[in-house]
PAMARTI-458179 format. One line per 4 residues: number of its first residue (from 1); for each residue x, y, z of C-alpha. Coordinates in steps of 0.5 Angstrom, whole numbers, plus 2048, in hexadecimal, padded with zeros to 3 digits. Example, Ala and Ser with C-alpha at 12.3 -4.5 7.8 and 13.67 -1.06 7.14 Angstrom:
! residues 2
1 = 819/7F7/810 | 81B/7FE/80E
END
This chain:
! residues 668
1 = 83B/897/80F | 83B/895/807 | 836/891/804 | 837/88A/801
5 = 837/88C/7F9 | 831/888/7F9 | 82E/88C/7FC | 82F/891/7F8
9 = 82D/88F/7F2 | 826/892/7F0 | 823/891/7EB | 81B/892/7E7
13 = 81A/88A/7E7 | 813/888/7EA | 80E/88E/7E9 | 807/890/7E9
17 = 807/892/7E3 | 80B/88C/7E1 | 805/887/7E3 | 7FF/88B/7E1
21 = 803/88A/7D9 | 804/883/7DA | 7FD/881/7DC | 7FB/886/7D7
25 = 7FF/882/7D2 | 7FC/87B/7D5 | 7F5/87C/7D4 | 7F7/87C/7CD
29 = 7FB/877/7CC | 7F8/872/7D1 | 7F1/872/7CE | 7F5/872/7C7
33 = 7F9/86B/7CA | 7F2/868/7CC | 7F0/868/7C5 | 7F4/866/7C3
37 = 7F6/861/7C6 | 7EF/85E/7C6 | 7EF/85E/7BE | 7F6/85C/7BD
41 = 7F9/858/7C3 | 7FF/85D/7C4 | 7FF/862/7C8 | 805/868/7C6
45 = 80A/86B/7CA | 809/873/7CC | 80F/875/7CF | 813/878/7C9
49 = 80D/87C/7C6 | 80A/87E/7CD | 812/880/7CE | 812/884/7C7
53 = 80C/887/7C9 | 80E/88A/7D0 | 815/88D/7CD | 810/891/7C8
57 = 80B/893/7CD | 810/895/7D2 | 815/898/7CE | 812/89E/7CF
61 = 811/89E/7D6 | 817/8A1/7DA | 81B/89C/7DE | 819/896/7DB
65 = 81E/890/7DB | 81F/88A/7D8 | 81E/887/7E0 | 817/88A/7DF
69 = 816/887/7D8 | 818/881/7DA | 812/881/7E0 | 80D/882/7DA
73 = 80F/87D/7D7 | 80F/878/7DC | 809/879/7DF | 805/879/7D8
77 = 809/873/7D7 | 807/86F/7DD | 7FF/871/7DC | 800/86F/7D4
81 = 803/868/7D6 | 7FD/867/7DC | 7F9/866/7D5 | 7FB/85F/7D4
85 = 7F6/85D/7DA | 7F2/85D/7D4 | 7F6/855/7D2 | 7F2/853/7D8
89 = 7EB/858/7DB | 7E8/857/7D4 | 7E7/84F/7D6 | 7E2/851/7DB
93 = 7DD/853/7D7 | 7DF/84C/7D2 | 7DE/847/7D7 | 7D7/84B/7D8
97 = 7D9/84D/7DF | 7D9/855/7DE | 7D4/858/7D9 | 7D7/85F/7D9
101 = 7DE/862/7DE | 7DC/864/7E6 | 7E0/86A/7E7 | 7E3/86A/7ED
105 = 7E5/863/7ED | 7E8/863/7E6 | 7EC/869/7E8 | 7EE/865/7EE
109 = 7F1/85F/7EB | 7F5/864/7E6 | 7F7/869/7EC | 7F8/864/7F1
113 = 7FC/85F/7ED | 801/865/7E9 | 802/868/7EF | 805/861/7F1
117 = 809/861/7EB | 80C/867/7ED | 80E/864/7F4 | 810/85D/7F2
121 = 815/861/7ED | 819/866/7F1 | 81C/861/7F5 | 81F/85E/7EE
125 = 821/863/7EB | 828/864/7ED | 82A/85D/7ED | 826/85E/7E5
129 = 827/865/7E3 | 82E/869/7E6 | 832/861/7E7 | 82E/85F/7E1
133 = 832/85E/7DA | 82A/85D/7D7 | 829/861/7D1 | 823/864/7D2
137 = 822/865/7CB | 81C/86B/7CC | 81E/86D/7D3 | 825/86F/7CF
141 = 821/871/7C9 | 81C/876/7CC | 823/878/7D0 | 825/87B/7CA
145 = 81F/87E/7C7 | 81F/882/7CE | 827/884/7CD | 826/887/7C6
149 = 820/889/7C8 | 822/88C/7CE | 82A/890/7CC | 82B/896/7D0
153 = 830/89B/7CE | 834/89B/7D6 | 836/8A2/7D5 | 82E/8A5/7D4
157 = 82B/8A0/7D7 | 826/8A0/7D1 | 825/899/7CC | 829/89A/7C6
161 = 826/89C/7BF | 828/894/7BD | 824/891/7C3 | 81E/896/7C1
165 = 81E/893/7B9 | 81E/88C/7BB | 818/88C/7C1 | 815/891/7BC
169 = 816/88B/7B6 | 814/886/7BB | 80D/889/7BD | 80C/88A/7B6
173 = 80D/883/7B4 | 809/881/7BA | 802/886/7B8 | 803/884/7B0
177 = 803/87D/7B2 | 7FD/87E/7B5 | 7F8/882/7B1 | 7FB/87E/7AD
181 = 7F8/878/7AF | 7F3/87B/7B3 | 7EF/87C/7AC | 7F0/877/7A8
185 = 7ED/873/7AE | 7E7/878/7AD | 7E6/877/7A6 | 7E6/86F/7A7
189 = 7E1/871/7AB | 7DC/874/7A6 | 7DE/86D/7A2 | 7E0/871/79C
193 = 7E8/86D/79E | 7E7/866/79F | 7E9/864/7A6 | 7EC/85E/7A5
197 = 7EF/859/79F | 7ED/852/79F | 7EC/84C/79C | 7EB/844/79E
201 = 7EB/83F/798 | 7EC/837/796 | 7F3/835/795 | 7F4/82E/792
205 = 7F0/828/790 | 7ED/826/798 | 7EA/82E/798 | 7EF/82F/79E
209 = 7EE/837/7A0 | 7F2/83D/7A1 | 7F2/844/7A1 | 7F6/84B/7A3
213 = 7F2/852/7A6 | 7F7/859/7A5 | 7F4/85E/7A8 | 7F4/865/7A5
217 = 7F6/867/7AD | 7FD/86D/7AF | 7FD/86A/7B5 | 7FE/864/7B3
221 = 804/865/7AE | 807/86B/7B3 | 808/864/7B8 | 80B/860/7B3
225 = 80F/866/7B2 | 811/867/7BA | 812/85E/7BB | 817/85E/7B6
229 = 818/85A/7B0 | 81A/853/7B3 | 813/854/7B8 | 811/855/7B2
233 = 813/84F/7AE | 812/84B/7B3 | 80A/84D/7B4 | 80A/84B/7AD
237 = 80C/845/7AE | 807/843/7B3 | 802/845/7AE | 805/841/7A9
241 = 805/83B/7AE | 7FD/83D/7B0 | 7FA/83E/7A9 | 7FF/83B/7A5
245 = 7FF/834/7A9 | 7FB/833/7AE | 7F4/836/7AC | 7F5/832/7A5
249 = 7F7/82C/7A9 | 7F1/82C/7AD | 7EC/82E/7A7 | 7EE/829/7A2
253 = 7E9/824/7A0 | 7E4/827/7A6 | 7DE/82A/7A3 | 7DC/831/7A3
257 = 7D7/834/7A8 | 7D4/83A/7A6 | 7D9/83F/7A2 | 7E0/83C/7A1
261 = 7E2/842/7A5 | 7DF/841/7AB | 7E1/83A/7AB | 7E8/83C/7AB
265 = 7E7/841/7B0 | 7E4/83C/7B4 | 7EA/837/7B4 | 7F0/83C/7B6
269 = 7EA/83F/7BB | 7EA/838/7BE | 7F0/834/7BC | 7F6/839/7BA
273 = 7F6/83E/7C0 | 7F7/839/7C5 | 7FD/836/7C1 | 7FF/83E/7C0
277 = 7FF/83E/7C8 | 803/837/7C9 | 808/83A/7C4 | 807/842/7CA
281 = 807/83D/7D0 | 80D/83A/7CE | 811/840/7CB | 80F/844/7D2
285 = 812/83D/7D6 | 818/83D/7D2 | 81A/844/7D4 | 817/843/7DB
289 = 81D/83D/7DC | 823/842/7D9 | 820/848/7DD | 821/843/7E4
293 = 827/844/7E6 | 829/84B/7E4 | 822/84D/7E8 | 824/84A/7EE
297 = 82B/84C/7EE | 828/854/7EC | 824/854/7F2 | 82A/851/7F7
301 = 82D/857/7F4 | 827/85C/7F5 | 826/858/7FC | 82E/85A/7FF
305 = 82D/861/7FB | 827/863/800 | 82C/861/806 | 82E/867/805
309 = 828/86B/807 | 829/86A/80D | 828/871/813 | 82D/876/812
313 = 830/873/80B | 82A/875/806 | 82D/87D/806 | 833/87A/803
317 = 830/877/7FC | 831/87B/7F6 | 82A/87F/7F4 | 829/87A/7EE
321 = 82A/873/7F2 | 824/875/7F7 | 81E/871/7F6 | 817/873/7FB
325 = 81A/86F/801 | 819/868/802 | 815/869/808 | 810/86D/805
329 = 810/868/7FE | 80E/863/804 | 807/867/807 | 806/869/7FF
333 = 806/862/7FE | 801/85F/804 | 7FD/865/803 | 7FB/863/7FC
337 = 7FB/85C/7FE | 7F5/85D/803 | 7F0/861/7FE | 7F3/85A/7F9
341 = 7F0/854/7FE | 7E9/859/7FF | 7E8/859/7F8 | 7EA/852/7F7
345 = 7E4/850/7FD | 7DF/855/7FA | 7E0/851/7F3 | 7DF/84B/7F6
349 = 7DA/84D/7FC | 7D4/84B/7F7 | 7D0/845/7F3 | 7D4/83E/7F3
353 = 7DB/841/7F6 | 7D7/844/7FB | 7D8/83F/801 | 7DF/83F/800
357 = 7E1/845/7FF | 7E7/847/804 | 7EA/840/802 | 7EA/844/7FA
361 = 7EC/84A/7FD | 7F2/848/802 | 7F4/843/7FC | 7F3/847/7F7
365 = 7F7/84D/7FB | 7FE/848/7FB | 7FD/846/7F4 | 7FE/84D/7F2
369 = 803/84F/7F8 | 808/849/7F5 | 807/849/7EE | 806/851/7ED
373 = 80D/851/7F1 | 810/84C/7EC | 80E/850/7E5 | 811/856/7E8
377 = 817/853/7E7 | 816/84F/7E2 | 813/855/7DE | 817/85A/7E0
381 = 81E/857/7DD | 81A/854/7D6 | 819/85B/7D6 | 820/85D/7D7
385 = 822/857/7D2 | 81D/859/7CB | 819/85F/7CE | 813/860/7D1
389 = 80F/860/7CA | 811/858/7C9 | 811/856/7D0 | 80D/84E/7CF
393 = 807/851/7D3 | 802/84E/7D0 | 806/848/7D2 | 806/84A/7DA
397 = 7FF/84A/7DA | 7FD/844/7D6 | 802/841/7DC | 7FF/845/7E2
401 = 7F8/843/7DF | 7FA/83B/7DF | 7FD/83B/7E5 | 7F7/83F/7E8
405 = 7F2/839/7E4 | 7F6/834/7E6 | 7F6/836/7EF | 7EE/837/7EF
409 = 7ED/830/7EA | 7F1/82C/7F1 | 7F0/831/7F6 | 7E9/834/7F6
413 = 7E5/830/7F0 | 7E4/82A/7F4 | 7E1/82E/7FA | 7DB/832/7F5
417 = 7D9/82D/7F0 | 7D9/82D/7E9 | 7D4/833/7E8 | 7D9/838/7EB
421 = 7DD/837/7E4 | 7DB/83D/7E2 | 7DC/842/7E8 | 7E2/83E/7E9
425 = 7E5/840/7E3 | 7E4/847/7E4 | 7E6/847/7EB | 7ED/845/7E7
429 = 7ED/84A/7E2 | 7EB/84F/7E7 | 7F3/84D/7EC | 7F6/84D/7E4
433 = 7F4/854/7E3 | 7F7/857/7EA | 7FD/852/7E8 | 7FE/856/7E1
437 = 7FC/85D/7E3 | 803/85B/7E7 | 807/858/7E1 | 806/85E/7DC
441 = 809/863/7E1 | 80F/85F/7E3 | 810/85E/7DC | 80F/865/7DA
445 = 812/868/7E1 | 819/865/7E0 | 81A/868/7DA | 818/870/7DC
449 = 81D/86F/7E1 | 822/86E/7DE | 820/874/7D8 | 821/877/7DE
453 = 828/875/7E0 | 82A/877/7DA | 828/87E/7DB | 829/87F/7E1
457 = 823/87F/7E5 | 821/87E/7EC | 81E/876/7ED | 819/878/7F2
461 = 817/87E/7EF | 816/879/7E9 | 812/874/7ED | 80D/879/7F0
465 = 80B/87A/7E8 | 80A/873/7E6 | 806/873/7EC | 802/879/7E9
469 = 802/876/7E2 | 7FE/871/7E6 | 7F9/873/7E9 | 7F8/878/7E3
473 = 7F8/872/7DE | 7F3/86D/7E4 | 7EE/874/7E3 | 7EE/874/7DB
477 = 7EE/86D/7D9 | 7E7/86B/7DB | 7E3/870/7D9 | 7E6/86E/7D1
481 = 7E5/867/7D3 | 7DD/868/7D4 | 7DD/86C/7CE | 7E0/868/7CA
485 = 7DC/861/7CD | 7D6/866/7CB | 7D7/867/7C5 | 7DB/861/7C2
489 = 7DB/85C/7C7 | 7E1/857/7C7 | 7E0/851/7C3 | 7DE/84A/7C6
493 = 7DA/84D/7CC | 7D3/84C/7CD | 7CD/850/7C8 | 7D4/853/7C4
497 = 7D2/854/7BD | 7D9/850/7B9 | 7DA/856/7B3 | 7DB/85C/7B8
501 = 7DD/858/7BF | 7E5/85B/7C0 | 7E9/854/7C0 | 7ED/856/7C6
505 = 7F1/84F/7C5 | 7F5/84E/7CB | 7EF/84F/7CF | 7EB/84B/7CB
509 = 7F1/846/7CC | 7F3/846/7D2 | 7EB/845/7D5 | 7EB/83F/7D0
513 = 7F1/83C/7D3 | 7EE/83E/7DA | 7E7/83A/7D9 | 7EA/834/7D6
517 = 7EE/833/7DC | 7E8/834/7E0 | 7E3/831/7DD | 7E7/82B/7D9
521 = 7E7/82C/7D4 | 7ED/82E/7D1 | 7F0/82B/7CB | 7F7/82A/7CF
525 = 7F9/826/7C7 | 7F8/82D/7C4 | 7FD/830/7CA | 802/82A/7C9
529 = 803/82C/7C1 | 804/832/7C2 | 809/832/7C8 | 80D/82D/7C2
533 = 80D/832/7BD | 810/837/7C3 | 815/833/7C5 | 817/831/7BD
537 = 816/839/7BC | 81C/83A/7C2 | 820/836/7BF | 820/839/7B8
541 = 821/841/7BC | 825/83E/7C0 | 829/83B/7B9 | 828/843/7B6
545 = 82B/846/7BB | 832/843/7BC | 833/842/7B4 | 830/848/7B1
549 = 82E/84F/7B3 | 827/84C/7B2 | 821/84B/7B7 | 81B/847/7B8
553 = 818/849/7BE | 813/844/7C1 | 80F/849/7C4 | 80D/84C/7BE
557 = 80C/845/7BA | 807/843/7BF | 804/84A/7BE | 804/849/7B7
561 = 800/843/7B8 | 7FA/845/7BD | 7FA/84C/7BB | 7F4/84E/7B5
565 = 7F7/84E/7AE | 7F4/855/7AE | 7F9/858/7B3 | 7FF/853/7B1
569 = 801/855/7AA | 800/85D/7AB | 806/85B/7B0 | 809/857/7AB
573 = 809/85D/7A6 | 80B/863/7AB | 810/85F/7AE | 813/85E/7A7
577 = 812/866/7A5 | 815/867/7AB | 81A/864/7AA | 81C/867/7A3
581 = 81B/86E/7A6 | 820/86C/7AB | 825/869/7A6 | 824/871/7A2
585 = 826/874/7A8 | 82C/871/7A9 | 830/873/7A2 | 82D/87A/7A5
589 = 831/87F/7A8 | 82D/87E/7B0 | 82A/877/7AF | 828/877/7B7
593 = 824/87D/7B7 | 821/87B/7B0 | 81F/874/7B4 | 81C/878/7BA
597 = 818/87C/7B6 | 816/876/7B1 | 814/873/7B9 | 810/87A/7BA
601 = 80B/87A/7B4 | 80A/873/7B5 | 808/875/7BC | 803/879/7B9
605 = 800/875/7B5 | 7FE/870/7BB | 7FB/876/7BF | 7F8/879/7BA
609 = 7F4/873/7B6 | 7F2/870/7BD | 7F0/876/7C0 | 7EB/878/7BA
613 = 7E9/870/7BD | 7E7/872/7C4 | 7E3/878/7C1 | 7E0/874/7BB
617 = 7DD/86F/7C1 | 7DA/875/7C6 | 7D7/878/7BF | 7D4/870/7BE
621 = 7D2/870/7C5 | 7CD/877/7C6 | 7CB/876/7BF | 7C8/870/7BE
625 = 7CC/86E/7B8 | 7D1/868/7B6 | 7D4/86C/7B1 | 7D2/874/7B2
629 = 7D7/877/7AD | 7D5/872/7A8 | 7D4/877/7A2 | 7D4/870/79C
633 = 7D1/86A/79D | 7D3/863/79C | 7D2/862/795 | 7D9/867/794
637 = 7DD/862/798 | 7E1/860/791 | 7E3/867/790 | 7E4/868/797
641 = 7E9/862/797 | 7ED/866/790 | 7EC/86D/793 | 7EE/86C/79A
645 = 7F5/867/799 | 7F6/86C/793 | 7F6/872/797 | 7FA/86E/79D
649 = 800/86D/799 | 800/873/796 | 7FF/876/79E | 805/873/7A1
653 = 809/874/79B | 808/87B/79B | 809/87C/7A3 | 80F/878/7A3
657 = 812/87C/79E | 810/883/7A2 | 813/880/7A8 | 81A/87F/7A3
661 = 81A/886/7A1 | 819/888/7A9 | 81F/884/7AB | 823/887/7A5
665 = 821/88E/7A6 | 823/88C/7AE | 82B/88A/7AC | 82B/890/7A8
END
């Protein structure tokens, strides 16, 4: 009796060897993203360079395929996108609730609520994937990198000579923009280059304060490269609002306390970053109200589409349309949601919350049911519109945050008194933390699914890989955040010198937020400003992009104004360099893999420098010193400044001509 052709179809898709690379690649990339993320409040996507690197590593290796590659990325994709639970763990330790990371526990939320991720999105992903016209931007752009990549010649079977050259070309860009980065970010540690650029100064008569930070940091200018230039416009026009209006504004005619310095850092601390997140929460509503009915009609498609699994009927769904069985999705589900309810219980089980635990517990529990449902959904298509990298997840969690806060101050608080504001707060930030662990993987799972249904891949095989990204990522993040809480600390939390505290902003903002709700003592006003300039910076985008081929992205705005200048301006610069580099390549003869391998070395410089971090902080942790590899001491700062901005220029300017004469050499 003859098969169904489905049937027939086998390939080398979902391996061993094809895991055991992915989890290889994520030990590096998410201990790279949690770095990162903490020092600059951005986290970078992992799919294209895991997906250069597996065409390099497997090329050699017969009978590799492009399906194969595809699982590699992916599952270094999921654990590198896990790492944004860092936007939220880190308050933990702020509020003074946690004083280092427990293991087991921070592994469970991160496992746990992945996981969920990944179930909450399956049943979508037809409705916004396969019936979807969403762009998926870096979905379809990793697509390709893996179609270049990945060419056979059909009548051997063997990857052409052309597809050879251009994976061999990416993973140069990839390793160069690496080492490269990776030592300069270690001679800024001996401090013979400057780390930064700063100056704060007196603008006119009423001695209003003012200031701007360049960080001399690869990984910042690489991101300015990766979000573009009117992302990158836009940030500048938050810092502009921030340090150009706001700051000044609030410092005019005030006195001075202590340093001008530290009283302009002050009031962006204490009054700016909250105006920075009425303009997020606004921005992030504004696009959950247009993603209302498209969310609700896609998962009424996805809905009617599982009817067809019914008993005897799933044989006859094409290999790339079936998911890991609806019935299985739900056990997975539950099973993970059990472990969720003991963890929430065992949080509460002690001190001021104790006595009402199970009421925290089964509270907290369909809190997180509903609300981890809902940014699935809403994450899963914000990323099939503008890409996974900007997706408004800040926004999501200073939502889910809120809401949380605002539940616990009228459900709970009048049941405990006023002096279990403390622990009412980090019970919030621990439920915030399960819900966001679910955001960043539906965000990001979307996305890889729909890569793999450009390359012909088979969904369920592809879940499994996330779920593996995920748990590889869950093992991996919190030792890299005990290290780093060891060795620098997180600005704002207890007993944490300031100078070296690594600022992890969206952690910082959102306890902040989640203890003025709590505790009072929120300055709502401040909130209410900044919603008033998200609403005019709406209109203003809204005006650019139906008049011209310009953007003003809210977001990014909002971003530009609550992020440090340190990491706003680098952006600035990289986005704009990006963007000349991409205007070159486009009056060459392959602007496309041009782009991609500008896209790959930037990449590099991501990992690189931030690696060197995470390995600078276990050299300050077993040596005992704040600056281990200090060769200079601070009376070489002004040569320092002179030698390192010099030698950074003149670094990015060498690295962007390499990577011309590469893309050249390619189309010859």
């Amino acid at each position: 009796m003859t098969q169904p052709a489905v049937l027939q179809d086998h390939r080398t898709e979902l391996t061993i060897r094809g895991l055991v690379l992915g989890v290889v690649i994520t030990l590096v990339f998410t201990a790279a993203n949690v770095f990162f993320g903490l020092k600059a409040g951005l986290t970078f996507a992992t799919s294209i360079p895991a997906a250069v690197i597996s065409m390099a590593v497997l090329r050699a290796v017969r009978g590799a395929t492009i399906q194969e590659n595809n699982i590699v990325q992916t599952v270094a994709s999921a654990a590198g996108t896990l790492s944004s639970i860092i936007f939220v763990l880190p308050g933990l330790i702020m509020v003074g609730w946690w004083t280092g990371f427990p293991y087991w526990t921070s592994f469970a939320i991160c496992a746990l609520g992945g996981i969920l991720g990944v179930m909450y999105s399956i049943p979508l992903r037809r409705a916004l994937v396969t019936n979807s016209d969403l762009p998926y931007p870096e979905g379809v752009a990793c697509a390709e990198v893996l179609k270049v990549g990945g060419a056979h010649d059909e009548s051997s079977g063997q990857t052409t000579a052309e597809a050879a050259e251009s994976s061999s070309a990416g993973l140069k860009a990839v390793v160069v923009g690496s080492v490269v980065s990776a030592a300069f970010a270690v001679v800024v540690g001996t401090q013979i280059f400057a780390s930064d650029i700063a100056r704060t100064f007196a603008i006119g008569r009423k001695g209003a304060l003012s200031g701007f930070d360049f960080s001399l940091s690869f990984a910042l200018f690489a991101v300015g490269h990766l979000v573009g230039l009117w992302v990158g416009l836009a940030m500048l026009v938050g810092f502009l609002i921030a340090w150009g209006g706001i700051v000044p504004w609030f410092t005019s005619g005030h006195e001075v306390v202590g340093s001008i310095a530290d009283t302009a850092q002050a009031v962006w601390t204490h009054k700016v970053r909250f105006m920075g997140a009425g303009v997020i929460g606004v921005a992030a509503i504004w696009t959950l109200a247009k993603l209302v009915k498209p969310v609700v009609s896609g998962l009424t498609a996805a809905a009617a589409a599982a009817r067809i699994r019914k008993a005897g009927q799933a044989a006859s769904l094409p290999r790339t349309e079936r998911d890991i069985p609806i019935h299985i999705v739900g056990i997975i589900s539950v099973v993970c949601l059990l472990p969720v309810i003991w963890l929430l219980y065992d949080f509460s089980a002690v001190g001021t919350l104790a006595s009402h635990a199970w009421l925290l517990a089964i509270s907290g529990l369909v809190y997180i049911v509903v609300m981890s449902f809902f940014v699935s959904a809403v994450c899963g298509y914000m990323a099939g519109l503008i890409g996974s990298s900007n997706s408004p997840l800040s926004g999501v969690g200073i939502l889910v945050v809120i809401g949380a806060a605002v539940l616990l101050v009228f459900g709970v608080k009048p049941l405990l008194g006023v002096d279990a504001g403390k622990a009412l707060v980090a019970f919030a930030l621990f439920a915030t933390a399960v819900v966001f662990a679910v955001a960043t993987i539906a965000n990001n799972n979307l996305q890889d699914l729909k890569t793999g249904q450009l390359v012909d891949a088979t969904p369920w095989r592809q879940q499994v890989a996330l779920i593996v990204g995920v748990l590889a990522g869950a093992a991996v993040i919190p030792p890299v955040l005990d290290l780093l809480n060891q060795a620098y600390g997180f600005a704002g939390a207890p007993g944490v010198d300031a100078a070296k505290a690594l600022p992890a902003p969206q952690a910082a903002l959102i306890s902040a937020l989640a203890q003025g709700v709590i505790e009072g003592n929120l300055d709502w006003s401040l909130l209410g400003q900044g919603a008033l300039i998200g609403v005019a910076l709406i209109i203003i985008d809204a005006f650019l992009r139906r008049t011209s081929s310009a953007s003003l992205p809210p977001l990014a705005v909002g971003l530009g104004i609550y992020l440090p200048s340190s990491t706003t301006l680098m952006i600035v610069v990289g986005a704009v360099v990006g963007w000349w580099f991409d205007r070159r390549a486009d009056r060459g003869p392959r602007p496309e893999p041009t782009k991609q391998l500008g896209v790959l070395l930037a990449s590099g410089m991501i990992v690189g420098e931030s690696l060197i971090g995470v390995a600078l902080a276990a050299l300050v942790v077993f040596s005992g010193k704040g600056t281990p590899l200090a060769l200079v001491g601070e009376g070489f700062g002004t040569a320092a400044l002179w030698i390192g901005g010099i030698a950074f220029a003149a670094v990015i300017t060498a690295m962007y001509l390499w990577i011309s004469r590469l893309a050249r050499r390619q189309a010859a």
